[in-house]
N, C-alpha and C positions, 0 to 999 in steps of 0.2 A: 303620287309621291309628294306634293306639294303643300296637299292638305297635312300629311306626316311632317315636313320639315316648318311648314307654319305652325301647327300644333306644338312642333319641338321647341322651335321660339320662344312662345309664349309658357309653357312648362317650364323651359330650362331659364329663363328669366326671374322665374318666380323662386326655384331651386335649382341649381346647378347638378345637384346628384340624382334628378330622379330618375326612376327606374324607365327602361323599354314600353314597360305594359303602364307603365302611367301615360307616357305618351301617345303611348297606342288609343289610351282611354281617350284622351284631349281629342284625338283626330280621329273618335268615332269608328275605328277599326279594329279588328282583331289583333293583339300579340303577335298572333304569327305570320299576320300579312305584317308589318315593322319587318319582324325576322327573315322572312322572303326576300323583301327589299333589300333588306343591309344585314351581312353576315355575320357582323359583329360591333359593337359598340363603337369601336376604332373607326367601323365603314363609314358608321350610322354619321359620327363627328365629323367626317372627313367630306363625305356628302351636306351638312349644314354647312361646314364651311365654305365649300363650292359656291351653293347658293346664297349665301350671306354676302361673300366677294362678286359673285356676276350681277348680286344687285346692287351694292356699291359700282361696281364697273358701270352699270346703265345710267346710272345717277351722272356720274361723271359725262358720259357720252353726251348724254340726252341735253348739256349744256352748252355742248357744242364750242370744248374750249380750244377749237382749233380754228376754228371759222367765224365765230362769234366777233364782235367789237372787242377787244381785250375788257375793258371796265363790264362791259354787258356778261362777259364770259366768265371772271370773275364772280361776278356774284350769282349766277346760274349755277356757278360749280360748288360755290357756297350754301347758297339755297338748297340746293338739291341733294349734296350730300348731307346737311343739315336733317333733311327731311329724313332721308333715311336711316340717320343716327340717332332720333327721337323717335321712331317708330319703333326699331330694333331695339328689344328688352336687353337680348342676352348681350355679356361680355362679349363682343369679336375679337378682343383680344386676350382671349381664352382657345379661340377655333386654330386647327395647325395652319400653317399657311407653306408646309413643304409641298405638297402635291404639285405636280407638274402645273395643273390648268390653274388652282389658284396663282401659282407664281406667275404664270403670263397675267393673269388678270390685274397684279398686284403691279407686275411692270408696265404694261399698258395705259394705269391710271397714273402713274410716275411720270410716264413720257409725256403723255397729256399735260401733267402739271407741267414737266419744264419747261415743257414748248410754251403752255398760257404764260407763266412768269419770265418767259424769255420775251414774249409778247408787250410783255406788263412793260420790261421794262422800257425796249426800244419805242413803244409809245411813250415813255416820258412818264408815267405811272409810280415808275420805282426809280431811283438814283441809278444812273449810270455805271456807277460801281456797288452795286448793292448785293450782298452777298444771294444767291436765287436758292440756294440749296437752303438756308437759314429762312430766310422768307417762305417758302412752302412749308418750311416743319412750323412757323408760329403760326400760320394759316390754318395750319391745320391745327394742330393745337388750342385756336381761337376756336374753330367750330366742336373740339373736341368740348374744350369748355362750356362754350354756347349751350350746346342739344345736355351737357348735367346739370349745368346751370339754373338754365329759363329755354327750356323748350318750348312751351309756350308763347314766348315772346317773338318780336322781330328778330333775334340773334342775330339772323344774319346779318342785317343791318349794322348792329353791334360790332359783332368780327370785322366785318368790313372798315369800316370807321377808324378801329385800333391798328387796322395794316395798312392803312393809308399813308403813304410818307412814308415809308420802312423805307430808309438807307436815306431820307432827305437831311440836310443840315440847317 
């Protein structure tokens, strides 16, 4: 199945509309093994976004923004979902995200953040009064920019740098 939802990636990156049996082509398998798999188009989407979100969630994990140094954790959760965001062709934000497991997954990496920015701040990182809910959306939003931007590059570095000081005077 994985080779199918990688193959999906990269086709649906390229076109968003193509067909089952083109996919099926990218991942070297028959039409009907796809249609075995996923019942319907609707499945098929609903399973990419599964996988697309549990690998964002491992990104996130794998930074270890609960345990890490705050600053170290930071830019691990930077780096990492960076990486993933450059790597990843298709729109995610095309993929549904009502499914029960993606919304744990979606919440999961939320907590994660608040708790890192809550982190952030009581280290002295961010202003004492700094809005944290505002800080995570330009955070992300940096790295969104970063991986369209200059994937390529340090970005992360970059993002970092631009959210340094958020709420100082």
């Amino acid at each position: 199945m994985r080779a199918i939802l990688e193959a999906a990636e990269r086709v649906l990156s390229v076109n968003p509309a193509a067909t089952m049996e083109q996919i099926a082509e990218a991942a070297g398998v028959a039409r009907t093994t796809v249609h075995r798999r996923f019942a319907s188009r609707e499945a098929f989407v609903a399973a990419l976004a599964a996988w697309a979100t549990q690998r964002f969630h491992d990104a996130v994990a794998a930074a270890r923004p609960d345990t890490a140094p705050s600053a170290v954790a930071l830019y691990q959760v930077t780096a990492t979902v960076l990486r993933v965001k450059t790597a990843w062709g298709f729109d995610m934000g095309a993929l549904p995200t009502g499914a029960p497991e993606v919304a744990r997954l979606h919440a999961d990496v939320l907590a994660h953040r608040e708790r890192l920015f809550g982190r952030l701040r009581d280290a002295g990182r961010l202003a004492p009064d700094a809005d944290l809910d505002w800080a995570r959306r330009v955070h992300y939003a940096l790295i969104h920019e970063a991986a369209a931007q200059a994937p390529d590059t340090d970005a992360a570095m970059d993002a970092l740098a631009l959210l340094h000081g958020v709420g100082r005077q």
